[in-house]
FIMIFI-656468 format. One record per atom (N, C-alpha, C): atom name; x, y, z; residue in three letters. Coordinates in nm, 2 decimals. Atoms other than C-alpha are relative to their C-alpha. Layout:
N
[pt "CA",[X,Y,Z],"ALA"] ...
***
This chain:
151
[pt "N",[0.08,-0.12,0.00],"UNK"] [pt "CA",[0.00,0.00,0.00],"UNK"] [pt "C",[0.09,0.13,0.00],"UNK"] [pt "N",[-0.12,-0.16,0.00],"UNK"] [pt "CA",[0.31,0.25,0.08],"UNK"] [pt "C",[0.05,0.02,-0.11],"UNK"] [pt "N",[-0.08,-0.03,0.13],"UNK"] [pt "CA",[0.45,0.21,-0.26],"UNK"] [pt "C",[-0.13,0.03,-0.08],"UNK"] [pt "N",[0.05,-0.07,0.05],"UNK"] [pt "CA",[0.12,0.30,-0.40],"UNK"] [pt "C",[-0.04,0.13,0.03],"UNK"] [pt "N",[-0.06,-0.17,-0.06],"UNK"] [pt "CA",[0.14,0.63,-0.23],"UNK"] [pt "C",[0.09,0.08,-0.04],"UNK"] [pt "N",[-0.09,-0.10,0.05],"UNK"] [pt "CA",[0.41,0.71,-0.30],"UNK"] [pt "C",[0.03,0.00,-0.18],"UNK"] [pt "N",[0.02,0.02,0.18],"UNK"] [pt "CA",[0.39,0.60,-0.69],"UNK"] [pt "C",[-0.10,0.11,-0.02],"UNK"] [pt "N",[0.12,-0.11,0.01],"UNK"] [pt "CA",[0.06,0.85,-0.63],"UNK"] [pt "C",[0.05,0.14,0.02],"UNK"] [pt "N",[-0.04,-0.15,-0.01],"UNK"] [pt "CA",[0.28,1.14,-0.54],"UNK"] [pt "C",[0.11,0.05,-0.09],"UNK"] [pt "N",[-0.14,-0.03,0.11],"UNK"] [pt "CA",[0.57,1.09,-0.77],"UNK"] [pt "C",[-0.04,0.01,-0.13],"UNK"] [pt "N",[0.00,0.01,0.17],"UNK"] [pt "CA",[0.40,1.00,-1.08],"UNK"] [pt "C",[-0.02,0.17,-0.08],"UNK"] [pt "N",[0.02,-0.09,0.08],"UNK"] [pt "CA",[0.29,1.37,-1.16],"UNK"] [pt "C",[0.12,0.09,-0.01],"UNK"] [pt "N",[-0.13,-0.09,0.03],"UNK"] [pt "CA",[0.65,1.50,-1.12],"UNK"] [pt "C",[0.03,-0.07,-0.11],"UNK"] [pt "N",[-0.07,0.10,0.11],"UNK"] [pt "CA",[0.77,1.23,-1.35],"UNK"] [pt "C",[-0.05,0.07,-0.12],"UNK"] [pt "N",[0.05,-0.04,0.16],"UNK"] [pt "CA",[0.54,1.34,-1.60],"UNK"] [pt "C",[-0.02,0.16,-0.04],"UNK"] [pt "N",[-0.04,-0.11,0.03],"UNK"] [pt "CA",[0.59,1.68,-1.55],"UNK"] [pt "C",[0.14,0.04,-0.07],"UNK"] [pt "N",[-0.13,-0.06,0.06],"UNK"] [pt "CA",[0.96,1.68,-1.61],"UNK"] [pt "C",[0.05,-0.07,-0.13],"UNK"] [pt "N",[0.02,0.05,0.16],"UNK"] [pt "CA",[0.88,1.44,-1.89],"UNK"] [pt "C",[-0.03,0.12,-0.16],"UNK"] [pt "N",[0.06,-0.11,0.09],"UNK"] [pt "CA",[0.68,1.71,-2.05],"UNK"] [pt "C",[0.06,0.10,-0.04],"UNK"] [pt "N",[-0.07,-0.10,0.01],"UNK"] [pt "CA",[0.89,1.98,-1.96],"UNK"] [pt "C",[0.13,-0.03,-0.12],"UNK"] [pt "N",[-0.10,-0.03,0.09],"UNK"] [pt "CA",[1.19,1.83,-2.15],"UNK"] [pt "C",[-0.01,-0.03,-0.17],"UNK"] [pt "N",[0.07,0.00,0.14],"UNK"] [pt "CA",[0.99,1.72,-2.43],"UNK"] [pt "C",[0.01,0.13,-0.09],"UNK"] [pt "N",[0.06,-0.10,-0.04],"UNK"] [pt "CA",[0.85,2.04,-2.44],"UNK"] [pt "C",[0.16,0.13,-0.08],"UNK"] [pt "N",[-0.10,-0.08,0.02],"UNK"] [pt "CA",[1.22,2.20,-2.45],"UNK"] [pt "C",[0.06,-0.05,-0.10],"UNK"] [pt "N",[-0.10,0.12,0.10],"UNK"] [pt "CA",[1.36,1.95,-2.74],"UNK"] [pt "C",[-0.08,0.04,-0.10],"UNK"] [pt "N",[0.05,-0.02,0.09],"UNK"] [pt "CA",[1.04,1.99,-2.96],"UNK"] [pt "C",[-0.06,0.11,-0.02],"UNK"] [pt "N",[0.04,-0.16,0.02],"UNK"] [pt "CA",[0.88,2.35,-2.88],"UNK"] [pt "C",[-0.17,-0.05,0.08],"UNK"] [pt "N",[0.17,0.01,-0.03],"UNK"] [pt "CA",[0.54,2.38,-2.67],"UNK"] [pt "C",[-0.09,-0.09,-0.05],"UNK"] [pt "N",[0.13,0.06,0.11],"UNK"] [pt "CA",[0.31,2.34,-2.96],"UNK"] [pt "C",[0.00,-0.21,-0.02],"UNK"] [pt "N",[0.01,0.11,0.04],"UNK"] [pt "CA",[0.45,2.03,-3.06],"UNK"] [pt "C",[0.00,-0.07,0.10],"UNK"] [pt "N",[0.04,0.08,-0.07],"UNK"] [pt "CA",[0.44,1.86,-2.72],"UNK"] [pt "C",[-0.14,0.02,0.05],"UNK"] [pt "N",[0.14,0.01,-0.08],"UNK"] [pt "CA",[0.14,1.94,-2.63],"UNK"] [pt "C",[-0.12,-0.06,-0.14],"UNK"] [pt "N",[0.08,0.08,0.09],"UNK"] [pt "CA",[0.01,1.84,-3.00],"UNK"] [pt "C",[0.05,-0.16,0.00],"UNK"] [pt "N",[-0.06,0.14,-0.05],"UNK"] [pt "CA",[0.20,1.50,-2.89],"UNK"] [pt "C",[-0.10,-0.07,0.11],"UNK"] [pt "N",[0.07,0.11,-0.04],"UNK"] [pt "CA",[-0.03,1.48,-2.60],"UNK"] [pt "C",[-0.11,-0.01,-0.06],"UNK"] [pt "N",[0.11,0.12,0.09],"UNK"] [pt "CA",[-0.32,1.50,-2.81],"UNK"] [pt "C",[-0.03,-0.09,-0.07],"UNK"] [pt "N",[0.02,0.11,0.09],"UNK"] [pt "CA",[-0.25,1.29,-3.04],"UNK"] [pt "C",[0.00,-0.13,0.07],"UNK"] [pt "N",[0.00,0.12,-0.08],"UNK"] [pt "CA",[-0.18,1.04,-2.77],"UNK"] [pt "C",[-0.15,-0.07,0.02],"UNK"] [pt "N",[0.12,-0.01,-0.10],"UNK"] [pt "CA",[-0.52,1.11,-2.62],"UNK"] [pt "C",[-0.06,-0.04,-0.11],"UNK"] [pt "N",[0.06,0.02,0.12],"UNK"] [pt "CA",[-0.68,1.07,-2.99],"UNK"] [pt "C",[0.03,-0.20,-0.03],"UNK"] [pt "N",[-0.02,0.06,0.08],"UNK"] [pt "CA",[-0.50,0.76,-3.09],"UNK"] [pt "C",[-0.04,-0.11,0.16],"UNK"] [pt "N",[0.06,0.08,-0.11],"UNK"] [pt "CA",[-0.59,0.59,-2.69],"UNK"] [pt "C",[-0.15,-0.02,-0.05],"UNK"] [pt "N",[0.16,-0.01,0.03],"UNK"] [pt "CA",[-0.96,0.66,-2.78],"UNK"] [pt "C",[-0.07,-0.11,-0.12],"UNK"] [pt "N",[0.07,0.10,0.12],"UNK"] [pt "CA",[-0.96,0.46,-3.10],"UNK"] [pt "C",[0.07,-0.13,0.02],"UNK"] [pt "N",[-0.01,0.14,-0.03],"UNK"] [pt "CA",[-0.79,0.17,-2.94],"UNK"] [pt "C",[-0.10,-0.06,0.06],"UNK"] [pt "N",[0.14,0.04,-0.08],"UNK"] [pt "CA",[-1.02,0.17,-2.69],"UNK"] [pt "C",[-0.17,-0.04,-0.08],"UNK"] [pt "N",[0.14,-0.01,0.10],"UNK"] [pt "CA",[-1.35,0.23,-2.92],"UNK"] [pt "C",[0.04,-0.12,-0.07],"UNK"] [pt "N",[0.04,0.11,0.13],"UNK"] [pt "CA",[-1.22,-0.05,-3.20],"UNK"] [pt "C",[0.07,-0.12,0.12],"UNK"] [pt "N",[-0.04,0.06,-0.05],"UNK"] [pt "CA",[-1.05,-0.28,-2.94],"UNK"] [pt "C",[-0.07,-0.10,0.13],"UNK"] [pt "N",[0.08,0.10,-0.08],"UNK"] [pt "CA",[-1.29,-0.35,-2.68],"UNK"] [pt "C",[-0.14,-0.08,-0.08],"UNK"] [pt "N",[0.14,0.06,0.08],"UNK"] [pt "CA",[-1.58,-0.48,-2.93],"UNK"] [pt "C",[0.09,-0.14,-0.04],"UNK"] [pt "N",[-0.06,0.11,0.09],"UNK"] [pt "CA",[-1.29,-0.67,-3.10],"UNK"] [pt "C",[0.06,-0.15,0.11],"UNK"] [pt "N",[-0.04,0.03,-0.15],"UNK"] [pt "CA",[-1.18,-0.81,-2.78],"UNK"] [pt "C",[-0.13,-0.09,0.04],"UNK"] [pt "N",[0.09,0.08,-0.03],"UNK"] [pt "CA",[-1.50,-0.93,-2.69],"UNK"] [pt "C",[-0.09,-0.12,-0.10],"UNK"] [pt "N",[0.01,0.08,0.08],"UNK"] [pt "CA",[-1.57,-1.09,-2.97],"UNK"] [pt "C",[0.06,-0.09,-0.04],"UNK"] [pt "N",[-0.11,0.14,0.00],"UNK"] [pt "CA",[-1.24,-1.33,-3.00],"UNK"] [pt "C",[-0.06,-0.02,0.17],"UNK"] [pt "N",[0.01,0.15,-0.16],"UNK"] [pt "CA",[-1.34,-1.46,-2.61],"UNK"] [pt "C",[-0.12,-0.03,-0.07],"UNK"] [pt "N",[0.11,0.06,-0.03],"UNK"] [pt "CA",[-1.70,-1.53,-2.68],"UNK"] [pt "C",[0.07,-0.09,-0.14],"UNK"] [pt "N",[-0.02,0.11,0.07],"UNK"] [pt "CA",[-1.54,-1.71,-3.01],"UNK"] [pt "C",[0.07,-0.12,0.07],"UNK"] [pt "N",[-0.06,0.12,-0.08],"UNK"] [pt "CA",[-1.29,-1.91,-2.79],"UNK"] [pt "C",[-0.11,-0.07,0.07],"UNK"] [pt "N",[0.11,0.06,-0.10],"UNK"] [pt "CA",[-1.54,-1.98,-2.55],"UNK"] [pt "C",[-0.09,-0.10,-0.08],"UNK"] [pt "N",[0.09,0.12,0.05],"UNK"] [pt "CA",[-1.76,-2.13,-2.80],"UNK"] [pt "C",[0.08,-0.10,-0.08],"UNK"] [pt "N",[-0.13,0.09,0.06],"UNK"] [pt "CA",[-1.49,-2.31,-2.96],"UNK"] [pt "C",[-0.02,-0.13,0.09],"UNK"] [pt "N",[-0.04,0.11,-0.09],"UNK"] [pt "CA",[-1.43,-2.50,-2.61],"UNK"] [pt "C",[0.15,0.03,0.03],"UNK"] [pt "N",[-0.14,-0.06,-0.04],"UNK"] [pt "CA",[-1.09,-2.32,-2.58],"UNK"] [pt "C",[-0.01,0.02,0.11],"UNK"] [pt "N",[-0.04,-0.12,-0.16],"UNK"] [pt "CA",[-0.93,-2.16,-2.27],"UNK"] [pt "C",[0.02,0.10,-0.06],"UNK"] [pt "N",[0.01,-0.17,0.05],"UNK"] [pt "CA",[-1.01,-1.81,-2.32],"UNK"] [pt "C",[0.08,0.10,0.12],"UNK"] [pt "N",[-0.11,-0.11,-0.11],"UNK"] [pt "CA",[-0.75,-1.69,-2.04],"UNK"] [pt "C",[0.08,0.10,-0.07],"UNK"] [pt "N",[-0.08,-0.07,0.07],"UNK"] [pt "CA",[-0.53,-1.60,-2.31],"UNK"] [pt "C",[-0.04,0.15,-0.07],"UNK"] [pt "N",[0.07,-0.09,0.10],"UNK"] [pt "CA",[-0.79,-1.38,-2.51],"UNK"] [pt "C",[-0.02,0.15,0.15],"UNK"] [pt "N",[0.03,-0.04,-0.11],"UNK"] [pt "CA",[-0.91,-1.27,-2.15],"UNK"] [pt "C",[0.10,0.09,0.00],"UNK"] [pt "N",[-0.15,-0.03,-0.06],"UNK"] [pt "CA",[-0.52,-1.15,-2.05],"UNK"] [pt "C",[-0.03,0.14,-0.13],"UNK"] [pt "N",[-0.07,-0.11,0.13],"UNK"] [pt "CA",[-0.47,-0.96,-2.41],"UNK"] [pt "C",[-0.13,0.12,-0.01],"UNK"] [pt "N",[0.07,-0.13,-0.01],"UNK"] [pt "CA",[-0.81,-0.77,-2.40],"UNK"] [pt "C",[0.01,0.08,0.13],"UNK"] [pt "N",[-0.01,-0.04,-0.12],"UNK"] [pt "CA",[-0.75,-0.69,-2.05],"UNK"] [pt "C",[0.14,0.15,-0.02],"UNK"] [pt "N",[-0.10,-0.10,0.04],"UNK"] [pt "CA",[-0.43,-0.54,-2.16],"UNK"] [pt "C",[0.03,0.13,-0.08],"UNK"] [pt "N",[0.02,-0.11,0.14],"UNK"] [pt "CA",[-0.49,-0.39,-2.49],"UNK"] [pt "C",[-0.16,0.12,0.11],"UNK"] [pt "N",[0.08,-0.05,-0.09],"UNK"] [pt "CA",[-0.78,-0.22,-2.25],"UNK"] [pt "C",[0.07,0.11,0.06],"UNK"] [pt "N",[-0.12,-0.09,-0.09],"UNK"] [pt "CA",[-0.52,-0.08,-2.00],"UNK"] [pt "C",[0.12,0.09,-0.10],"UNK"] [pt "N",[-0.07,-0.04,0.10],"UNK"] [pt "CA",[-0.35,0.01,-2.28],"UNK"] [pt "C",[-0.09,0.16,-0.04],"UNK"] [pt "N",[0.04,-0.11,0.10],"UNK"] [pt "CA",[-0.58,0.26,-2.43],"UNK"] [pt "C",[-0.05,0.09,0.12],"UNK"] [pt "N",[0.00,-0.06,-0.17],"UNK"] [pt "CA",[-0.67,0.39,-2.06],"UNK"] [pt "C",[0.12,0.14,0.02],"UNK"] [pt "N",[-0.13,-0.08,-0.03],"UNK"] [pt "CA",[-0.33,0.49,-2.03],"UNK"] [pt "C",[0.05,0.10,-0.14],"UNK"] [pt "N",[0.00,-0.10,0.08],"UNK"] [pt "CA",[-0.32,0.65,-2.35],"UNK"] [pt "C",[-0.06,0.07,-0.04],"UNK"] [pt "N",[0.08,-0.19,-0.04],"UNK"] [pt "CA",[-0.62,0.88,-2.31],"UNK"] [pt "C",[0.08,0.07,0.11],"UNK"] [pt "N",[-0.02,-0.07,-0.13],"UNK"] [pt "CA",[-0.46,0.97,-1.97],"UNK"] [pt "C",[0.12,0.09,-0.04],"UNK"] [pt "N",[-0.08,-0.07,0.07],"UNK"] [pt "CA",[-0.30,1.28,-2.08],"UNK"] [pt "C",[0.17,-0.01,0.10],"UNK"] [pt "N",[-0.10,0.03,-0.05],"UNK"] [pt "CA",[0.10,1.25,-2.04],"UNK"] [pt "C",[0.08,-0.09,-0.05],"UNK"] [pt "N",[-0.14,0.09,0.05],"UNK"] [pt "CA",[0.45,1.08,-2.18],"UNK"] [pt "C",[0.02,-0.10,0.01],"UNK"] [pt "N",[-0.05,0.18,-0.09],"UNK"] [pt "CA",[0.53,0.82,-1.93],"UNK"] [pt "C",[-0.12,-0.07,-0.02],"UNK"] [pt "N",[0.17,0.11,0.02],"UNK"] [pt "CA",[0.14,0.68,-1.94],"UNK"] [pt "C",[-0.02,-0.04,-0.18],"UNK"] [pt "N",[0.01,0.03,0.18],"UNK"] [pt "CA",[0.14,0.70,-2.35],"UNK"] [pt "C",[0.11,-0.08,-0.04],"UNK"] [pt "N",[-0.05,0.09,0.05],"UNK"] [pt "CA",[0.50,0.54,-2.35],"UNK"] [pt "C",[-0.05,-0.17,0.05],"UNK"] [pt "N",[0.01,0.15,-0.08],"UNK"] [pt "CA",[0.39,0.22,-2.09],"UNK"] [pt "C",[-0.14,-0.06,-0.10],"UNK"] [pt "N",[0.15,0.07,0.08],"UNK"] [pt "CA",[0.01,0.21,-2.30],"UNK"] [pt "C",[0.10,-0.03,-0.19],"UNK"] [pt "N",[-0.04,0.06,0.14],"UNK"] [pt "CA",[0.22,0.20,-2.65],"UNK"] [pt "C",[0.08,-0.15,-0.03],"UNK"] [pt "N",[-0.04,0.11,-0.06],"UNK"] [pt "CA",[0.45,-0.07,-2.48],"UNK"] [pt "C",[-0.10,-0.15,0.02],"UNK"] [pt "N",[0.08,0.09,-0.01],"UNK"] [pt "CA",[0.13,-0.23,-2.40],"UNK"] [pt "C",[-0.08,-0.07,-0.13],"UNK"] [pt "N",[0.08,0.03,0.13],"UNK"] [pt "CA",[0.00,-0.26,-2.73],"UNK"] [pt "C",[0.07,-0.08,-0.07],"UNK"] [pt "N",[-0.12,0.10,0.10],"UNK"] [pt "CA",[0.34,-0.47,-2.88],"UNK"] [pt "C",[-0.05,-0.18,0.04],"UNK"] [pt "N",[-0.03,0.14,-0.02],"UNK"] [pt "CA",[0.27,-0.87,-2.90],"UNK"] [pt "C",[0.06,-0.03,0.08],"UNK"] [pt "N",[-0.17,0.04,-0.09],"UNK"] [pt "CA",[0.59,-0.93,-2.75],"UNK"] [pt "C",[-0.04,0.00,0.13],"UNK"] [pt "N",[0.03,-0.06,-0.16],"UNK"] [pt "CA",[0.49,-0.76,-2.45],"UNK"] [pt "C",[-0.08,-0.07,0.04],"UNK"] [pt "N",[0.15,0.03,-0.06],"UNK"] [pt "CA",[0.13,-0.86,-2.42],"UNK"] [pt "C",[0.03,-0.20,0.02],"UNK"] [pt "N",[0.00,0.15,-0.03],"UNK"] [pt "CA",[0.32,-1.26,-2.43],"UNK"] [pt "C",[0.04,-0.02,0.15],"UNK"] [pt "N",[-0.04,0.00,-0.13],"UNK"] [pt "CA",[0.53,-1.18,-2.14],"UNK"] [pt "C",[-0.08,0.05,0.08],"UNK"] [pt "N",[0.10,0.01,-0.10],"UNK"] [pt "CA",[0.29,-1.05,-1.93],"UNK"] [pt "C",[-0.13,-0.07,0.00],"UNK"] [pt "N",[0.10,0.08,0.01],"UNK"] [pt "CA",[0.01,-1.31,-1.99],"UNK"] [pt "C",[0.08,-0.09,0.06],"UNK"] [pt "N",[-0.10,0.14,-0.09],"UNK"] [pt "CA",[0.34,-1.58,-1.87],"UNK"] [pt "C",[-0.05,0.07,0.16],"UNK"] [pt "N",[-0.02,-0.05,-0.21],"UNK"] [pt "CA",[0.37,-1.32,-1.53],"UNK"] [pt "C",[-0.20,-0.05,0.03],"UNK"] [pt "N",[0.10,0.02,-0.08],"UNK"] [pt "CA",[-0.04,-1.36,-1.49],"UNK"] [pt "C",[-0.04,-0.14,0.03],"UNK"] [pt "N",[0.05,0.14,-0.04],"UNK"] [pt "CA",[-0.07,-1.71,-1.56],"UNK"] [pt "C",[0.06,-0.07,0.11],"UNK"] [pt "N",[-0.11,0.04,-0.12],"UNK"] [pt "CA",[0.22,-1.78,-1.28],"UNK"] [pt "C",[-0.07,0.03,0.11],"UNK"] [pt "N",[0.06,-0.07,-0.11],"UNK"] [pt "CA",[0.03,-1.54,-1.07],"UNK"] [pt "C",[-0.13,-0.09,0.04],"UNK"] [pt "N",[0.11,0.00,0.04],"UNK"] [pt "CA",[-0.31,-1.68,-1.12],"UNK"] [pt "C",[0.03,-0.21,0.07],"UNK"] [pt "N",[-0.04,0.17,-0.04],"UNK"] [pt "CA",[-0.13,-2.07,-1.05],"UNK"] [pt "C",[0.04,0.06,0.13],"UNK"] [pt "N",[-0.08,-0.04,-0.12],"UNK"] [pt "CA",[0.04,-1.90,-0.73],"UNK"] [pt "C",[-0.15,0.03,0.13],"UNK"] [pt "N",[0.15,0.03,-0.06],"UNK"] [pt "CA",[-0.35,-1.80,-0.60],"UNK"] [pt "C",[-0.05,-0.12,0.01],"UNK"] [pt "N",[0.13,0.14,-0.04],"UNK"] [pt "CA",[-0.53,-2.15,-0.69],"UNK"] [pt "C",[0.12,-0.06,0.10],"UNK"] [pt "N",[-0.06,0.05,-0.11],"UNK"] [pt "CA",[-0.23,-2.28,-0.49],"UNK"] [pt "C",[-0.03,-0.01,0.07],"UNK"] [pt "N",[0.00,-0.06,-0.13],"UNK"] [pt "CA",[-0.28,-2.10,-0.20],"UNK"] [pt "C",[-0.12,0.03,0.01],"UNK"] [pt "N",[0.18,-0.05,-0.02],"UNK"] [pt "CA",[-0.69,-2.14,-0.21],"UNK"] [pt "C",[-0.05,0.08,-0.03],"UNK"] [pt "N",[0.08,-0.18,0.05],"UNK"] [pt "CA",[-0.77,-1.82,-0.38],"UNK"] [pt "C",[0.08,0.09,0.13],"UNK"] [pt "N",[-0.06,-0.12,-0.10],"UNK"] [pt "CA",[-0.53,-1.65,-0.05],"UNK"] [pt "C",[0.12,0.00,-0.07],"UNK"] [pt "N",[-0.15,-0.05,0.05],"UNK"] [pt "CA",[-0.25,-1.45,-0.23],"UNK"] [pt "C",[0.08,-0.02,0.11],"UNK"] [pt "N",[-0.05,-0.05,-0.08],"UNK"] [pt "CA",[-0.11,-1.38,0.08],"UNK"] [pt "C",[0.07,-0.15,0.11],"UNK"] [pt "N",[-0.08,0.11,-0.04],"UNK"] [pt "CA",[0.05,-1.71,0.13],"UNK"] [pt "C",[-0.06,-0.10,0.12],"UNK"] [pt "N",[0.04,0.12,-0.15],"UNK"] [pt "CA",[-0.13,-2.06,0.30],"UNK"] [pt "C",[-0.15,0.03,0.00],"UNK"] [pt "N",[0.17,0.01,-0.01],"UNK"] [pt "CA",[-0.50,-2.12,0.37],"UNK"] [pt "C",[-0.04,0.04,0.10],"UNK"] [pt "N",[0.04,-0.05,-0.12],"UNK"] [pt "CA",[-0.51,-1.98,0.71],"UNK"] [pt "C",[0.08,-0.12,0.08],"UNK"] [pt "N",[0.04,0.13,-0.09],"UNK"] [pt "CA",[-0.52,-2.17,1.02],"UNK"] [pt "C",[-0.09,-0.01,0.07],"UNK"] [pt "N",[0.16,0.00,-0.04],"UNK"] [pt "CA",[-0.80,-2.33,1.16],"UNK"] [pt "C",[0.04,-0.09,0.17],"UNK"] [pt "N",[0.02,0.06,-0.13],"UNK"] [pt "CA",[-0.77,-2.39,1.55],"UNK"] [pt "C",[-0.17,-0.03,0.06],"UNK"] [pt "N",[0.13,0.07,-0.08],"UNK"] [pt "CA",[-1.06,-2.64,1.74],"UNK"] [pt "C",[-0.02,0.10,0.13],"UNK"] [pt "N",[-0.04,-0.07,-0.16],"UNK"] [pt "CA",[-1.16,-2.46,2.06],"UNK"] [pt "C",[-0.14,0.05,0.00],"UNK"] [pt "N",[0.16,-0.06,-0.05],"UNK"] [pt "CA",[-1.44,-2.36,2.25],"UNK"] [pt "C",[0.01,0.16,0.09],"UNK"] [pt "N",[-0.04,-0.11,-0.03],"UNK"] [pt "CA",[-1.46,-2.04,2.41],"UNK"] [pt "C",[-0.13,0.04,0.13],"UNK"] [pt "N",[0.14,0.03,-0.11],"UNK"] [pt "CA",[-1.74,-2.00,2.74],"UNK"] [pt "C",[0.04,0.20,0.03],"UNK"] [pt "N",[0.01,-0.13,-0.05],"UNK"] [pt "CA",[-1.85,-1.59,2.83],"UNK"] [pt "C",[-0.03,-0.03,0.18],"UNK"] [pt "N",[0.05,0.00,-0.13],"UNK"] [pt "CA",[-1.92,-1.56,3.22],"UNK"] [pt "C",[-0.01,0.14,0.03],"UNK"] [pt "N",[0.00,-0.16,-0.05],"UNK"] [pt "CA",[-2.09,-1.24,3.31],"UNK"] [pt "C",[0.04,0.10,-0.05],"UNK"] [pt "N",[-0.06,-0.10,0.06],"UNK"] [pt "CA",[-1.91,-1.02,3.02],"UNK"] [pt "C",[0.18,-0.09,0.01],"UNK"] [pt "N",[-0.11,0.01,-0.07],"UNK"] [pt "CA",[-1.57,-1.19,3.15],"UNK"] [pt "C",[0.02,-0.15,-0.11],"UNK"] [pt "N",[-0.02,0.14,0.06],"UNK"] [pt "CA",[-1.42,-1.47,2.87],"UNK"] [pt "C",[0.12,-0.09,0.08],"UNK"] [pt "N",[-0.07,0.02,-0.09],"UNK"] [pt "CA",[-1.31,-1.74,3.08],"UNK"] [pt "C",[0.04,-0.17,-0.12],"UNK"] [pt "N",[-0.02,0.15,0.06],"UNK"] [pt "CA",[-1.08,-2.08,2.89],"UNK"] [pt "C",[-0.06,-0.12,0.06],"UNK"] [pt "N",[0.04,0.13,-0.05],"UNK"] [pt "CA",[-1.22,-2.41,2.91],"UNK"] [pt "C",[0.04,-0.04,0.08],"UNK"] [pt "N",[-0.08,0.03,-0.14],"UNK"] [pt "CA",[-1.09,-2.63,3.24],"UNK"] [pt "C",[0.10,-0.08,-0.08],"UNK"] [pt "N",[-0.16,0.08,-0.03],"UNK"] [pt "CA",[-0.81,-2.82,3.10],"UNK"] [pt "C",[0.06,0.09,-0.09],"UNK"] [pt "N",[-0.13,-0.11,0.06],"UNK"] [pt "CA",[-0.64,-2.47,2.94],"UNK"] [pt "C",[0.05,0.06,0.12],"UNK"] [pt "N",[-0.02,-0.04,-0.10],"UNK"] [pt "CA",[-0.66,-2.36,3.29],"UNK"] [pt "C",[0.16,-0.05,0.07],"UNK"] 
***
């Protein structure tokens, strides 16, 4: 949870000093017509990608495939165009990143590892099924008192 905090306070410097040097390399106009076009070209991944996307799972699905894969890549290509409306450099380079094959293989390997690392561990990320102790527990008066042979 602390490193999303602090990822929540850093990111807008990041993309400020992103911008700024852009900004000094290509001239104002042109970074700031850089982030629209970002913001433009996020919009029509999103618009032609999620129809397309849902339409290869329901085909797997009917097939009788495992649609994890299809699942993974619309998920991606998704986050992808997210991050490339979201005006800004670093979010438009990581969503362009997202959009390469290559990429979208290796992170479908990290989810499916992830995803085996859960059923493992019962659906608990957080390592192990619990533990389940027997025991009885008796109130007296507001006052919880142990059974007689913990005494």
């Amino acid at each position: 949870m602390g490193i999303f905090f602090l990822l929540l306070i850093v990111y807008p410097f990041i993309e400020l000093y992103a911008l700024i040097k852009i900004g000094s390399a290509l001239g104002v106009f042109t970074a700031l017509l850089g982030l629209f076009a970002l913001s433009v070209i996020g919009a029509s991944v999103l618009r032609r990608s999620g129809t397309k996307a849902w339409r290869k799972l329901g085909d797997e699905i009917a097939k009788g495939n495992d649609p994890s894969a299809r699942l993974v890549d619309g998920v991606v290509v998704l986050v992808a165009g997210i991050l490339l409306v979201m005006p800004g450099y670093v979010t438009g380079a990581i969503g362009l990143l997202l959009l390469l094959p290559p990429f979208r293989v290796v992170l479908r390997g990290m989810v499916r590892r992830r995803a085996e690392v859960f059923r493992a561990h019962g659906g608990n990320s957080f390592g192990g099924r619990g533990t389940y102790v027997d025991g009885e527990i008796i109130e007296v008066a507001g006052e919880i008192v142990p059974p007689e042979d913990e005494r």
